[in-house]
KOLLOFI-771354 format. One line per 5 residues: their letters; for each residue x, y, z of N, C-alpha, C. Coordinates in Angstrom, 3 decimals, m for minus. Layout:
BEGIN
A) X:Y:Z:X:Y:Z:X:Y:Z  ...
% end
This chain:
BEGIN
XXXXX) 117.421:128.028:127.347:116.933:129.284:127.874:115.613:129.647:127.198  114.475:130.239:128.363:113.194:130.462:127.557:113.228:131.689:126.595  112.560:131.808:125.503:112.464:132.680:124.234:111.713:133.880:124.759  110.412:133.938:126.110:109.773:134.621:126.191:110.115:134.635:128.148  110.054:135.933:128.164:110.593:136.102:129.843:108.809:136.430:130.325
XXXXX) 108.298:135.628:130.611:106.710:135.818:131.251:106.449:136.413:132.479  107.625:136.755:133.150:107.280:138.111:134.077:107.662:139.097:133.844  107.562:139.142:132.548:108.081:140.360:132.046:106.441:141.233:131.484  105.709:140.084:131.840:104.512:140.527:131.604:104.075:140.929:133.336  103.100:142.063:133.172:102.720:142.408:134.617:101.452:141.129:135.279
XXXXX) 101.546:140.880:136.426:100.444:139.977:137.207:99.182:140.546:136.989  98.701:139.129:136.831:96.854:139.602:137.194:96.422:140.489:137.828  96.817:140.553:139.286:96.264:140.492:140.432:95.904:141.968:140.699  96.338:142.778:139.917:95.927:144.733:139.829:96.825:145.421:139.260  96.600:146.526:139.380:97.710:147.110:138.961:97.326:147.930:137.165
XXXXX) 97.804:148.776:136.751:97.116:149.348:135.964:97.512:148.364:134.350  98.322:147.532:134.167:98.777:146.841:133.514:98.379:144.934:133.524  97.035:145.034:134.436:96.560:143.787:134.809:96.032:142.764:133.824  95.540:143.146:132.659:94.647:142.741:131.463:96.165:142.254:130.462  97.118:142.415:130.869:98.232:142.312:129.598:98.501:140.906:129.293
XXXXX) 98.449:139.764:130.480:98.676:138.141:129.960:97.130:137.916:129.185  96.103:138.222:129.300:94.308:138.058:128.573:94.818:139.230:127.271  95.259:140.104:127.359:95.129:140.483:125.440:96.213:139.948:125.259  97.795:139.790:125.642:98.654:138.520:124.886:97.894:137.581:124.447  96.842:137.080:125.246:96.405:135.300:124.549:95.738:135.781:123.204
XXXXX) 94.557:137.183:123.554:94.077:137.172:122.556:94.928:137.396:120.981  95.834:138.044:121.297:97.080:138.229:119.862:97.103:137.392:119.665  97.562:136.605:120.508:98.357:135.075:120.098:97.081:134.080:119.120  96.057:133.989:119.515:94.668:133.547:119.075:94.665:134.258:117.683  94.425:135.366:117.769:94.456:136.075:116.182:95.369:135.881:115.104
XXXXX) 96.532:135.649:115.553:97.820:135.101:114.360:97.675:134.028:114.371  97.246:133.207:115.660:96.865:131.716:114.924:95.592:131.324:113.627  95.114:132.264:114.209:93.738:132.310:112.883:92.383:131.795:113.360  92.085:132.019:114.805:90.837:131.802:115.493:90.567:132.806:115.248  88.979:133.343:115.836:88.276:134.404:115.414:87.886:134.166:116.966
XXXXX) 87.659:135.806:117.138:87.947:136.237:118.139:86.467:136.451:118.683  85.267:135.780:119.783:84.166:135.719:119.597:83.536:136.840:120.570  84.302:136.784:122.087:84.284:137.369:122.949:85.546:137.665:123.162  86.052:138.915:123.823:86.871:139.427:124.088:87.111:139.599:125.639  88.624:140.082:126.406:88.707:140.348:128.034:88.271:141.146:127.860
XXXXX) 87.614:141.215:129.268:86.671:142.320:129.693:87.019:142.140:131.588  86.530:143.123:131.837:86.609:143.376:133.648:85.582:142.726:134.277  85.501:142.424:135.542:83.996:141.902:136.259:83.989:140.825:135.984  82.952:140.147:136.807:82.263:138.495:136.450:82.261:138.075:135.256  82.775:137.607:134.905:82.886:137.328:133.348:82.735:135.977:133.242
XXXXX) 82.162:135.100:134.274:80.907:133.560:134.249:82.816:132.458:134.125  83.732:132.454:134.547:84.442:131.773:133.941:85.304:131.842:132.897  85.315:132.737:131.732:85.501:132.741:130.635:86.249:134.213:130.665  87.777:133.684:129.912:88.518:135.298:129.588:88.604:135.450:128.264  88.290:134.243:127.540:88.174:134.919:126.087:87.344:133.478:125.373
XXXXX) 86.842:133.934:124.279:85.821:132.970:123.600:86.150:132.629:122.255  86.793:131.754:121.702:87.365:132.098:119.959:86.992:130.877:119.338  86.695:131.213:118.094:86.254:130.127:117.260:86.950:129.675:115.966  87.116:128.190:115.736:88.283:128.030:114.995:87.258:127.475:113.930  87.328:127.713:113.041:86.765:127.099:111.422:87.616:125.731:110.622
XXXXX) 87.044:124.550:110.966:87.616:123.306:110.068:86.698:123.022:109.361  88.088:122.824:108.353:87.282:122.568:106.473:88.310:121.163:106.547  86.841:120.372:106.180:87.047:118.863:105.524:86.351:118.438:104.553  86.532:116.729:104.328:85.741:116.315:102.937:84.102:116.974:103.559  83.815:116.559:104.448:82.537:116.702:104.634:81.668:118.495:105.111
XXXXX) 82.242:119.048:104.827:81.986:120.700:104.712:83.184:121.255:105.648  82.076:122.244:106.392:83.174:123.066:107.486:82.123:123.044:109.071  83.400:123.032:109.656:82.458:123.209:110.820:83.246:124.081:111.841  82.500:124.522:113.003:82.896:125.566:113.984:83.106:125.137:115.265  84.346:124.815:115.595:84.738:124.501:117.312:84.581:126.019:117.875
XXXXX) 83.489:126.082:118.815:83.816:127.415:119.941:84.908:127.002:120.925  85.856:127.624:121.373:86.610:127.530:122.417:85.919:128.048:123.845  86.271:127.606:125.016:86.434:128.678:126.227:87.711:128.768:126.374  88.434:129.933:126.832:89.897:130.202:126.705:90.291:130.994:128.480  90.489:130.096:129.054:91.177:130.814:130.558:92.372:131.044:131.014
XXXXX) 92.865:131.613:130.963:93.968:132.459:131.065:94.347:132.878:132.749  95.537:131.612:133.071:95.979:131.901:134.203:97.828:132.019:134.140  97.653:133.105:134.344:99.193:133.775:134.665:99.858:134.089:136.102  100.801:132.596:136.437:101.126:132.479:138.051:102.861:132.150:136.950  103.138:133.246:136.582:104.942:133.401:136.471:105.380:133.858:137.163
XXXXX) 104.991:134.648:137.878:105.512:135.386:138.840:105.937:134.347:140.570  104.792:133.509:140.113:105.062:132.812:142.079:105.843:131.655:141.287  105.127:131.341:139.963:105.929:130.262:139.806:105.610:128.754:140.688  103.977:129.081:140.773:102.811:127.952:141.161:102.289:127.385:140.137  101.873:126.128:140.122:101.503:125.423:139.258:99.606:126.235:139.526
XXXXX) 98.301:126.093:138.255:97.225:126.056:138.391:96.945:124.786:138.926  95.907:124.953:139.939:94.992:124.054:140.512:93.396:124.190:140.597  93.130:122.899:140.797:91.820:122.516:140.401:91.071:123.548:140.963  90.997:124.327:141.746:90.315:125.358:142.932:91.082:126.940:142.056  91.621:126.776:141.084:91.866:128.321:140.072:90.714:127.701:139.223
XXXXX) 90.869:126.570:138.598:89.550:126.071:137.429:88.422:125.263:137.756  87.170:126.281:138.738:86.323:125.125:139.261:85.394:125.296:138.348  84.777:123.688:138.135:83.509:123.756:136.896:83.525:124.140:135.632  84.515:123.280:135.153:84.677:123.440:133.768:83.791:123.292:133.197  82.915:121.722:133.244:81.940:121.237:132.587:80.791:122.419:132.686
XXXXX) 80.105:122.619:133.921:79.373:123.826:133.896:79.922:125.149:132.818  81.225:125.441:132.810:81.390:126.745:132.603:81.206:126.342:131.119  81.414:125.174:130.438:81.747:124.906:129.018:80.455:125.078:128.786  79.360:124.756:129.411:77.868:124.845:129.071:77.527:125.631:129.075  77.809:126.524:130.160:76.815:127.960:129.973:77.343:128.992:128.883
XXXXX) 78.682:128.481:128.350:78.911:129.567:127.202:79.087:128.645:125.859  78.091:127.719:126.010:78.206:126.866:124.878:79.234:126.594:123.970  80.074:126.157:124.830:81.432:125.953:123.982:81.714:124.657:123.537  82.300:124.026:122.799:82.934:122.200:122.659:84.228:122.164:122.834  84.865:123.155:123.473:86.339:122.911:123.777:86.695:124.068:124.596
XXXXX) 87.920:123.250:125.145:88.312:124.488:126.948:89.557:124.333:126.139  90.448:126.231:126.288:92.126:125.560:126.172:92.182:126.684:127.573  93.293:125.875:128.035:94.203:126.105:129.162:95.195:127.156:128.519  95.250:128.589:128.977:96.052:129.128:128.738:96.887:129.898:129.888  98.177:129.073:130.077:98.795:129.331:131.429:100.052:129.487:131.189
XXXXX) 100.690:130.911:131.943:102.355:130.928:131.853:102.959:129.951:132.386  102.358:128.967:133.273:102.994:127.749:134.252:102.359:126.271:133.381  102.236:125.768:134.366:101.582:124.472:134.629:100.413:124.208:134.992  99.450:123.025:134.580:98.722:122.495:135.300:98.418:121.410:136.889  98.759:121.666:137.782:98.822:120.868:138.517:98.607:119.320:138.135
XXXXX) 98.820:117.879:138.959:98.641:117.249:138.459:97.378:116.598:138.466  96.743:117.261:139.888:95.133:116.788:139.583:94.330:117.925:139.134  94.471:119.162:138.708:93.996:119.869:137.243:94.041:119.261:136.032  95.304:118.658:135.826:95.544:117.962:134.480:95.110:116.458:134.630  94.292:115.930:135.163:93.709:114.915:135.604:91.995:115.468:135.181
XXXXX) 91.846:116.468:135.889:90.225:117.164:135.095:90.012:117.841:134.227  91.151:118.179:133.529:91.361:118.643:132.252:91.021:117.388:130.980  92.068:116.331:130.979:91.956:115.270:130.616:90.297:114.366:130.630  90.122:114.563:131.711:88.856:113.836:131.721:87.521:114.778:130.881  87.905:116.202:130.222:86.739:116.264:129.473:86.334:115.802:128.547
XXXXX) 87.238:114.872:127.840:87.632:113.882:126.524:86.528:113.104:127.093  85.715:112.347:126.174:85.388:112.970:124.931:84.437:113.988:124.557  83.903:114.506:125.724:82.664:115.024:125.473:83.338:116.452:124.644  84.184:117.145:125.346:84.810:118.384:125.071:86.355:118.179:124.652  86.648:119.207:123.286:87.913:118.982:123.632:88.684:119.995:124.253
XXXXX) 89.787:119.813:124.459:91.156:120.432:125.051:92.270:120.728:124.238  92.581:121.778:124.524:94.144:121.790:124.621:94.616:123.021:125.383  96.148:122.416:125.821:96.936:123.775:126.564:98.021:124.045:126.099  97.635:125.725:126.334:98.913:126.330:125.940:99.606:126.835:127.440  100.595:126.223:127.373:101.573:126.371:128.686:102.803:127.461:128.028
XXXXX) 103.724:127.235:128.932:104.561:128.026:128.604:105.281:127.773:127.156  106.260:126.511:127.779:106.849:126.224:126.333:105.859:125.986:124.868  104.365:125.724:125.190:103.732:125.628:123.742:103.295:127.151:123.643  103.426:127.604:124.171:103.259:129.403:123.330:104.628:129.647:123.036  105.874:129.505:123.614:107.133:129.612:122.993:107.292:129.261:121.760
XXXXX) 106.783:128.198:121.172:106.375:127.728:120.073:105.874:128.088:118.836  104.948:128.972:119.448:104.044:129.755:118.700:105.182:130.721:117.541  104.605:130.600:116.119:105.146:132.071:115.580:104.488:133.386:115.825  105.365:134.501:116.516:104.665:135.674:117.106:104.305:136.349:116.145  103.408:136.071:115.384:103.580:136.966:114.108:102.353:138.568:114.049
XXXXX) 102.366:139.832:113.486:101.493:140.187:113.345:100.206:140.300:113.799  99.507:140.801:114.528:97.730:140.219:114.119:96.995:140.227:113.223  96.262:139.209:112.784:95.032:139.685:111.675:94.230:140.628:112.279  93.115:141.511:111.064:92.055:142.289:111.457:91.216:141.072:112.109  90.952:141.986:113.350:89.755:140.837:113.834:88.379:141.342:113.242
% end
């Protein structure tokens, strides 16, 4: 049985409670310990529902992965995302100068989404948070952003 009931969150699609799956991600981002670069916001927003940057420390100093972070919440139909919810990644990764896309979806990726997801390797990286890998997640607190 799932840990987190995801229509328990309200839909995108309006409604005065519409922004609630885009600030979940952003919590979720903040207890993980990304830094929070851009925030949801309303309107054209070029692609991009949230922007966070993760800090890796190795032998050889530190360096800064920007994320693009898109946030599609279909719990409710219980549709997989498709390539035509995420058009132009590569573009969108450029114009907000990012080196990595994560998929942040209460569902799935379709299987030819996750076919153009995959293929941003190597230039960009990836990762998704689907349902069960945010189940995963410890819900902890937020840091001050």
């Amino acid at each position: 049985m799932a840990a987190l009931d995801f229509t328990a969150i309200a839909p995108a699609q309006g409604g005065p409670d519409r922004d609630s799956f885009e600030l979940f991600a952003r919590e979720l981002f903040l207890a993980e310990g990304f830094k929070i670069v851009e925030h949801p916001d309303r309107g054209a927003d070029g692609g991009r529902d949230l922007i966070v940057e993760e800090e890796r420390l190795g032998p050889g100093g530190t360096n800064v992965v920007r994320w693009l972070v898109s946030c599609k919440h279909k719990a409710h139909s219980g549709l997989s995302v498709t390539p035509g919810d995420e058009q132009n990644l590569r573009d969108r990764l450029d114009t907000h100068r990012c080196q990595g896309f994560v998929a942040f979806y209460s569902t799935l990726p379709s299987s030819g989404l996750g076919q153009a997801l995959i293929a941003l390797r190597p230039t960009f990286e990836y990762l998704q948070f689907d349902s069960d890998v945010i189940e995963r997640k410890p819900l902890l607190p937020p840091t001050t952003p």
